[in-house]
N, C-alpha and C positions, 0 to 999 in steps of 0.2 A: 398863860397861853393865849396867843390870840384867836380873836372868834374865826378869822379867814384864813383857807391857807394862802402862803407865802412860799412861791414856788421857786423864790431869791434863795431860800435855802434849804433847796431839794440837793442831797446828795447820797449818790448811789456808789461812792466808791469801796466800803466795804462788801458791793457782792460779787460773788466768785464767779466770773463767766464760763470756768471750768477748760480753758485752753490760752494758751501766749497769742500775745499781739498778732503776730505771722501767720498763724494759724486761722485765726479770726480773720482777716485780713483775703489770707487766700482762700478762707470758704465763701466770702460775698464775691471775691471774683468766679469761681465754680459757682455759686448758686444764680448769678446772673445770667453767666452762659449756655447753662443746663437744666437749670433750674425755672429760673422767672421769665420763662417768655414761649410762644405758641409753637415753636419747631417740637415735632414729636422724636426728640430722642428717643430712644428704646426702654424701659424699665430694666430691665436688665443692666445695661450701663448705667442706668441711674442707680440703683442698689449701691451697685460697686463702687459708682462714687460716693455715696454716701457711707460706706461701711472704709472708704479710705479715710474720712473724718471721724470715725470711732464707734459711726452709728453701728446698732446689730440689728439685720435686715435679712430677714427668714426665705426663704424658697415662694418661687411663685407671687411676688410681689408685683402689681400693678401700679403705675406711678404716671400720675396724668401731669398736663401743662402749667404752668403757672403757678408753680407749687412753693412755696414759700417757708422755709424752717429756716431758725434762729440760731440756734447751736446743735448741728447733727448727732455731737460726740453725748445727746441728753438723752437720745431718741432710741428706743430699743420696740423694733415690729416683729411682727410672727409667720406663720405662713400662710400664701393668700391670701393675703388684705390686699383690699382695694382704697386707693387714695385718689381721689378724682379732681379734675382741674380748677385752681383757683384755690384751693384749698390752704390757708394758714395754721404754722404749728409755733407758737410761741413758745420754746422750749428751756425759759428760764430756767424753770426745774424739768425734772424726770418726766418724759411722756413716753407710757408704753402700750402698746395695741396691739394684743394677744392677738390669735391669729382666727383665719374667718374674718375679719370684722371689713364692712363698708362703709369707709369716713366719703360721703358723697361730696359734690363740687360746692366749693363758697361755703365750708363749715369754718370754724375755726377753731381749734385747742389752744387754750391761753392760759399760761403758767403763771402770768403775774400780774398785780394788781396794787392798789395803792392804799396806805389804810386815811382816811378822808378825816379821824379824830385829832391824827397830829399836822402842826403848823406846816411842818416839813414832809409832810406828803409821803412820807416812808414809804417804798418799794417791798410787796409784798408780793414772794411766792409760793406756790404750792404742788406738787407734782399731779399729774393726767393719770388714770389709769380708766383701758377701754379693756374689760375681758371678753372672752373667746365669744364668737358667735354675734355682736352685737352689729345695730348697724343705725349711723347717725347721718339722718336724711337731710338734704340737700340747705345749704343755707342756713346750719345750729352752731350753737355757740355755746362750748363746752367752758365753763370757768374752775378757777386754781382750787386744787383738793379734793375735784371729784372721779369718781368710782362709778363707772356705768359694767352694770353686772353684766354678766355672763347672760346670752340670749336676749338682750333688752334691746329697744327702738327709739331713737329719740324721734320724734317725729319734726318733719320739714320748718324751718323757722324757730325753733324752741330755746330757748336758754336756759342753759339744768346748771343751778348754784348750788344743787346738792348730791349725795350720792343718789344713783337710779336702784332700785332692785332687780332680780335677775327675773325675765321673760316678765317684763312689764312693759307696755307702751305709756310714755310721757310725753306731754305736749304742751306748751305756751309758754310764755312769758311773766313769771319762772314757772319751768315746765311741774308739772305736777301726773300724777300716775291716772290714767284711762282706766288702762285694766288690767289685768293679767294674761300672757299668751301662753294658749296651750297647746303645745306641737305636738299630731302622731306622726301617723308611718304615711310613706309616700301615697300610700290608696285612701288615707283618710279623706272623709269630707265632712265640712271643709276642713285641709290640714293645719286651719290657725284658724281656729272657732274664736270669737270674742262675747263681748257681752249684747246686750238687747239692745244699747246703744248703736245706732249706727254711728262709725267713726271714718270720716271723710278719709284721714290718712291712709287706709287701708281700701281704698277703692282704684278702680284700675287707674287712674289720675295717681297717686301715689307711688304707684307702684312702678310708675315710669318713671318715678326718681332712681330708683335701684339702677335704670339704665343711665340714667343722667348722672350718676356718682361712678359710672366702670369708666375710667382712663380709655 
């Protein structure tokens, strides 16, 4: 084997993009025009188009500007999610986002990757899964295979190579677990107590990402 790769003999033609040429073909024209650029279509009509390529796209869906997905027919959302502009879904494989969840502006979900040991650069994917409740702050970089739990935070900038646990905030590069969050009832104080650390991400500076990620 040689010691560098050789990108002379990268090939990807055994993987299944999971739709005919036509199809493919006419979703970069619809993702162009509805898709990738600053006119506010409606979320509403964006759903619908997207659930005419196969996607399955729950009630109360938010769909900002500039949005960018790979294969729709990969992509299964819930209800009220919020997807905010600029936002990348590389949907090699399966990306699915249980519902509640805020994927904020400039995140990206990336289903595939390369393995760096062979000459030939093998194309590696792996599917997203985002459960109920979470919410991945402005500008993170979700990679192939991971599980971000039910109630969890990825905090602004982070990149999570691994699964997150459920009602935990992660942060950095590779993000790694802060703390655990403990939600009560609406009159709690505070209703998301943390630890003794102060953690910048949860200061009212943070908190305006939540508005920066609503479409």
């Amino acid at each position: 084997m040689s010691a560098v790769v050789n990108l002379g003999k990268y090939d990807n033609s055994d993987f299944d993009r999971g739709a005919p040429r036509w199809k493919r073909g006419l979703w970069v024209v619809v993702r162009c025009v509805f898709f990738q650029n600053p006119y506010p279509w409606g979320s509403a009509f964006r759903s619908a188009l997207l659930r005419s390529f196969g996607a399955k796209i729950g009630k109360g869906v938010a769909i900002g500007s500039n949005l960018n997905i790979s294969f729709p027919w990969r992509l299964v959302v819930g209800d009220h999610v919020w997807i905010g502009d600029d936002v990348g879904i590389l949907s090699l494989a399966q990306v699915t986002i249980e519902s509640s969840v805020c994927v904020a502006r400039r995140s990206f979900l990336c289903t595939g990757s390369h393995d760096m040991r062979r000459e030939d650069f093998k194309l590696k994917v792996g599917p997203i899964l985002i459960r109920t409740g979470s919410w991945i702050a402005i500008g993170s970089l979700i990679l192939p295979g991971v599980t971000i739990g039910e109630g969890a935070v990825v905090s602004a900038g982070s990149v999570v190579l691994k699964d997150v646990p459920p009602n935990c905030l992660v942060r950095g590069n590779p993000a790694t677990v802060v703390y655990e969050i403990f939600r009560g009832s609406e009159s709690a104080k505070p209703s998301v107590p943390v630890s003794r650390v102060r953690d910048k991400s949860t200061s009212p500076h943070d908190r305006a990402v939540v508005i920066d990620g609503e479409p």
